[in-house]
C-alpha positions in Angstrom: 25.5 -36.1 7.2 23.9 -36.8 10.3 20.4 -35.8 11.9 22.5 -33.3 14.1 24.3 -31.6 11.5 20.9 -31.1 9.3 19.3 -29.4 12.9 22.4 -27.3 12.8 22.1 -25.9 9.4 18.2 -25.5 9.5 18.9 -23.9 13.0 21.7 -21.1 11.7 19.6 -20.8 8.3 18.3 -17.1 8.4 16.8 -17.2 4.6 13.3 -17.7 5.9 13.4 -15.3 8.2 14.4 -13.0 5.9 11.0 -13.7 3.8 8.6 -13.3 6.6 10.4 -10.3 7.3 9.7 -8.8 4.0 5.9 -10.2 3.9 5.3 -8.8 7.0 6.6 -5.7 5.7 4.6 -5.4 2.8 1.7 -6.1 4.9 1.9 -3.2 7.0 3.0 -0.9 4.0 -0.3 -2.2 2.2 -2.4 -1.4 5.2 -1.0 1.7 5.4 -1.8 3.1 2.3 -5.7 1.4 2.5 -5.9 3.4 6.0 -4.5 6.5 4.2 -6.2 6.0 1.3 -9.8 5.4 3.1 -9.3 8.9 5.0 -8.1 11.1 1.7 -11.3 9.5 0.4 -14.1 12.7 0.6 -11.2 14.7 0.2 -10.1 13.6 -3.3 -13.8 13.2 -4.7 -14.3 16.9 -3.9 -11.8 17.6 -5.8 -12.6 15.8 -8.8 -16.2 16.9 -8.4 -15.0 20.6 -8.1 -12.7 19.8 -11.8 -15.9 18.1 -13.4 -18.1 21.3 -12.3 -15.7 23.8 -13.6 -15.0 21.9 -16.8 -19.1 22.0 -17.3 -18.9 25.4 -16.5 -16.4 26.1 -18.9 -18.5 24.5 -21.6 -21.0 26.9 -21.0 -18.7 29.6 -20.9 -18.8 30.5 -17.4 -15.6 31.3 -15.2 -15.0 28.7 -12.6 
């Protein structure tokens, strides 16, 4: 094979591309879900904090 018909291959070769394609993908998915995750944050610790109060309060036999 010559030097031409390797720059040929390599040139029509779309496998790589396909691979930063999906990494750059995942990427955004990932920031995404950090971003989403760092905004629900208050949010879901009230919540848990609300459970763990009214599971104490349960203990002690009060209605939540």
């Amino acid at each position: 094979m010559t030097i031409q018909t390797h720059i040929q291959r390599f040139a029509r070769d779309e496998e790589g591309v396909t691979m930063i394609e999906y990494a750059l993908l995942a990427a955004l998915i990932a920031v995404a879900l950090i971003a989403t995750i760092g905004l629900l944050e208050g949010g879901i610790q009230a919540v848990f904090t609300r459970i763990y109060t009214c599971l104490n309060d349960a203990v002690g036999g009060t209605v939540c």
